[in-house]
LOTINU-823199 format. One line per 4 residues: number of its first residue (from 1); their letters; for each residue y, x, z of C-alpha. Coordinates in steps of 0.25 Angstrom, whole numbers, m for minus. Layout:
N
NUM) a) Y:X:Z ~ ... $
END
This chain:
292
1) xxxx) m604:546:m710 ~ m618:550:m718 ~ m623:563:m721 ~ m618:564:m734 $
5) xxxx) m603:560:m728 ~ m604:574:m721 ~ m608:582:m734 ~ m594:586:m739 $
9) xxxx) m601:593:m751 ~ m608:582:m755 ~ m597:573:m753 ~ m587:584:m760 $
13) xxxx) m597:584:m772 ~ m598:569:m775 ~ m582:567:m774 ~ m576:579:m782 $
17) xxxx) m567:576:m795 ~ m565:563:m801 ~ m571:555:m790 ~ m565:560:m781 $
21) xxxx) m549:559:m787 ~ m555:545:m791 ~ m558:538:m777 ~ m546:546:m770 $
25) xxxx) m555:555:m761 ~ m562:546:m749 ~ m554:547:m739 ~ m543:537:m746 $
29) xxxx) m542:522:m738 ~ m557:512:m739 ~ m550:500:m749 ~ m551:487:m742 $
33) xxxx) m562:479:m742 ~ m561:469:m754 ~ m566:455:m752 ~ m580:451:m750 $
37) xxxx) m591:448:m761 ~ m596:433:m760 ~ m610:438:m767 ~ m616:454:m761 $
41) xxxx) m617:465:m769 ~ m619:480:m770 ~ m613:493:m771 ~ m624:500:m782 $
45) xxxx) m619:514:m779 ~ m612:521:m768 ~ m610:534:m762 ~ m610:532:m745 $
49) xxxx) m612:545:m742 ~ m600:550:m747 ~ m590:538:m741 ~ m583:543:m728 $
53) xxxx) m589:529:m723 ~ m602:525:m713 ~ m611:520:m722 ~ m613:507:m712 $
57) xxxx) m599:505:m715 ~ m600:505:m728 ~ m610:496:m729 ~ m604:486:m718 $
61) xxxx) m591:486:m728 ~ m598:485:m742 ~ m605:472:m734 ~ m593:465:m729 $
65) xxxx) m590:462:m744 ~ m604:460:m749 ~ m609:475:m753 ~ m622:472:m746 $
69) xxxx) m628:484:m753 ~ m623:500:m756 ~ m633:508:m763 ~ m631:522:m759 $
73) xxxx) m632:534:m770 ~ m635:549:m769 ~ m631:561:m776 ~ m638:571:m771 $
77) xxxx) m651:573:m761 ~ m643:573:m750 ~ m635:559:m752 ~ m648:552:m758 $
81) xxxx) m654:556:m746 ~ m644:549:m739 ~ m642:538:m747 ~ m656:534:m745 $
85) xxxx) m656:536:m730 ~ m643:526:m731 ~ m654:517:m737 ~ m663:517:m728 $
89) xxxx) m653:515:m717 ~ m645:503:m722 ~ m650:491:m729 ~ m638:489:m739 $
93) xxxx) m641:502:m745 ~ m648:507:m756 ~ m650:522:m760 ~ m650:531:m774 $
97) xxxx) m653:545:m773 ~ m651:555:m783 ~ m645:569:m787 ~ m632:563:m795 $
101) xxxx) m630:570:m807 ~ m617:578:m805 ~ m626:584:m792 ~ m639:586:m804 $
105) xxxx) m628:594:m813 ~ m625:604:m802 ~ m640:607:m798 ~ m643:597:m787 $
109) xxxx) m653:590:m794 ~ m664:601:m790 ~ m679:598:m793 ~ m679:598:m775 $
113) xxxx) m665:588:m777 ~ m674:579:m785 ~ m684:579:m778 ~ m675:574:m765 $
117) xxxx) m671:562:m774 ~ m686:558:m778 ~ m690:559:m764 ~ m679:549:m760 $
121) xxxx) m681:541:m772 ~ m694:536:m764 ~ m686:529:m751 ~ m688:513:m753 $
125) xxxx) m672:514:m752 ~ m669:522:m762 ~ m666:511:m773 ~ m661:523:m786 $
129) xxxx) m660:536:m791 ~ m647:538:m794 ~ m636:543:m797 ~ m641:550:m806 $
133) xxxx) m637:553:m821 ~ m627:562:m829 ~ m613:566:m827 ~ m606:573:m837 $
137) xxxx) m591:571:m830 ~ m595:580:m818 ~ m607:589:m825 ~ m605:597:m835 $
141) xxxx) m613:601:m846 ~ m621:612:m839 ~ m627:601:m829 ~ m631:590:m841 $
145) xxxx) m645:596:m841 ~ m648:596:m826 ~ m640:584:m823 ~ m650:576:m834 $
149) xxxx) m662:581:m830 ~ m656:575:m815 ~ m654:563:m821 ~ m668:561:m828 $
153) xxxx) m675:568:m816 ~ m668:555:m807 ~ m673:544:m817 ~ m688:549:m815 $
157) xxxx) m685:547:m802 ~ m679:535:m802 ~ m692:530:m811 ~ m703:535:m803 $
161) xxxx) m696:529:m791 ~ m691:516:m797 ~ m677:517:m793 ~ m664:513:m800 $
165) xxxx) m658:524:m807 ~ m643:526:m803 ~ m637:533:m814 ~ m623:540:m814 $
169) xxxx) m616:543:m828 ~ m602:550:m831 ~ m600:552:m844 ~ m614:553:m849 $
173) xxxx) m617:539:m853 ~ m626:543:m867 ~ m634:554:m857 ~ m638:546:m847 $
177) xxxx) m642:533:m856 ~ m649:544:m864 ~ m656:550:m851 ~ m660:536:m847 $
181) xxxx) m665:534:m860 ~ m673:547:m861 ~ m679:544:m848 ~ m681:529:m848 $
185) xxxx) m672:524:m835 ~ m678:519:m823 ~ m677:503:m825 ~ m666:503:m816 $
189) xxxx) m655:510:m819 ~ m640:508:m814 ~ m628:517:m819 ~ m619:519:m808 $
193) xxxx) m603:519:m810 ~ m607:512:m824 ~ m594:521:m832 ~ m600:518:m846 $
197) xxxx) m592:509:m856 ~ m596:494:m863 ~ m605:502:m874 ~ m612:511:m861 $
201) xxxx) m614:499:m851 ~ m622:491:m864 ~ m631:502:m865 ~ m634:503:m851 $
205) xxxx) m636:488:m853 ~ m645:488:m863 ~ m654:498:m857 ~ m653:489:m842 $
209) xxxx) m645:497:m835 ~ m637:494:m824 ~ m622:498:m822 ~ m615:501:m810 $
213) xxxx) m600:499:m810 ~ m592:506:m799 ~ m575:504:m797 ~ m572:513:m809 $
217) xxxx) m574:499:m816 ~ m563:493:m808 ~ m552:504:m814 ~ m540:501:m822 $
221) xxxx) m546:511:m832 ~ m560:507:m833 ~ m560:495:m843 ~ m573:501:m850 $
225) xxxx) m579:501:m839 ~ m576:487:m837 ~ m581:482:m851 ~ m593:492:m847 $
229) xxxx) m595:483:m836 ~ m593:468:m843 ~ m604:473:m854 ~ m613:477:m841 $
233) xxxx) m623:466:m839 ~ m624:458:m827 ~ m636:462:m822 ~ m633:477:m825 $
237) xxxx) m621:478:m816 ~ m619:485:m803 ~ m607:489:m795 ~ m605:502:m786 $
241) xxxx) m595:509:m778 ~ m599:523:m780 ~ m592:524:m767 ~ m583:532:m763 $
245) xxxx) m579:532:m777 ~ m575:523:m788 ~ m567:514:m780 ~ m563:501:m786 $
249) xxxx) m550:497:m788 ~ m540:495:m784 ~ m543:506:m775 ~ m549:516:m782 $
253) xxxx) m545:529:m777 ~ m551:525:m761 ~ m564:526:m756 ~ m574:518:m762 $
257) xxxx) m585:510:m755 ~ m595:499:m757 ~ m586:487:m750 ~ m577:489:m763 $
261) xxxx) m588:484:m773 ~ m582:472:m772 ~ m571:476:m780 ~ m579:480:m792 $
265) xxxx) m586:469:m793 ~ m574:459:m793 ~ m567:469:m804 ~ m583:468:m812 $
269) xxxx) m586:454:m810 ~ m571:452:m817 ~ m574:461:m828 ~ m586:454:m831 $
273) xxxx) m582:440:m829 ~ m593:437:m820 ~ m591:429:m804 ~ m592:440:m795 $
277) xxxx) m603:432:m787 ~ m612:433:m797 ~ m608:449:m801 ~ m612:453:m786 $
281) xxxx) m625:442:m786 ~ m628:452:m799 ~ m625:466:m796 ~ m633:464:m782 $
285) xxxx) m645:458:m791 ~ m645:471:m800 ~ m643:480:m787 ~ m654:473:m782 $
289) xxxx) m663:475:m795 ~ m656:490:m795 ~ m660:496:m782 ~ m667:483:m773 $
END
């Protein structure tokens, strides 16, 4: 168990509402293990902190069918501090750090808060700033101001640190592209759990960013976020857990983790007509050019 495994609040704070009815609470059944990818890849965006799992475990299973690498992303000062002691303690991960935004909307995003991130910013293992962004599901409209002034505050940093910025957006798709384009984005920029439609993942195209798609695009009722993901490019694709959540079917509703990526990228590799040899030979290129 890490640290963060034994901080009930934290744990509590990232798992409350929709999530948390979404994946079924954690302590439902692991789904078996699916069969082994010929080609590697990566799991772009995962939460081990949070899973009731060893992290050596985690990474022993996600390498039994070719995850060979898990980058590891905080919420706060205490998981990004953890996240990038994961790195430097295991070879297959990589570490984010960053107050998210719902976090920014209740006031942790404290000049001292900030500080913390820019300080950790500077480890050699520490690959992005993220996730950060805007979230207008969770926040309402008495936290837009401070929850934008986060966001900008972390693209600095990502910038002066050149690091990838790991962007979260939930309904606020024309804020943050109009935030990244009032600040110039860093020159890598990936948006995690990509939940935008065809129109949203062309704009992101044009302006080179990178879209992370997560299980969500695996479910019976997300056929625009399937034609999101055919108009995605090639080399603007990524894939992600966000374990423990978003699982992919057909087992949503039980505990994600980053040996199930393999499910997503059959169901993505099909959606865009492509072998899935050459799907994982490309996300693990543009994880590489992301955060190696």
């Amino acid at each position: 168990m890490s640290p963060r495994e034994g901080d009930p609040v934290a744990a509590r704070e990232h798992t409350t509402g929709a999530d948390r009815a979404a994946t079924g609470g954690k302590h439902s059944e692991p789904p078996p293990a699916p069969a082994p990818l010929r080609v590697p890849a990566l799991d772009s965006h995962c939460h081990m902190d949070i899973m009731d799992v060893p992290v050596r475990q985690i990474l022993d299973e996600a390498a039994a069918v070719g995850i060979t690498r898990i980058v590891q992303v905080g919420t706060d000062v205490l998981s990004s501090r953890w996240s990038a002691e994961q790195a430097e303690t295991y070879d297959a991960v990589l570490a984010t750090v960053a107050i998210h935004p719902n976090e920014a909307g209740r006031g942790g995003a404290s000049p001292e808060a900030l500080t913390a991130i820019e300080e950790l910013a500077s480890r050699e293992r520490v690959r992005g700033i993220g996730e950060t962004g805007l979230d207008r599901y969770r926040t309402g409209p008495e936290g837009y101001a401070v929850q934008e002034a986060s966001f900008r505050a972390h693209i600095d940093i990502a910038k002066r640190h050149g690091k990838a910025l790991v962007i979260h957006d939930r309904d606020a798709h024309a804020d943050v592209l109009r935030v990244l384009d009032e600040e110039g984005a860093p020159e890598r920029t990936v948006f995690h759990c990509f939940s935008g439609d065809a129109e949203m993942a062309r704009r992101c195209a044009d302006r080179g960013y990178v879209m992370s798609f997560a299980g969500t695009v695996t479910f019976k009722n997300a056929e625009a976020l399937r034609e999101a993901a055919r108009v995605a490019p090639l080399d603007l694709l990524l894939v992600e857990t966000d374990a423990p959540f978003l699982t992919p079917m057909p087992f949503r509703g039980r505990p994600n983790a980053p040996y199930l990526i393999p499910h997503t990228l059959r169901v993505v590799a099909q959606i865009k007509s492509v072998d899935l040899d050459d799907l994982c030979t490309a996300v693990t290129a543009t994880g590489r050019r992301m955060f190696d």
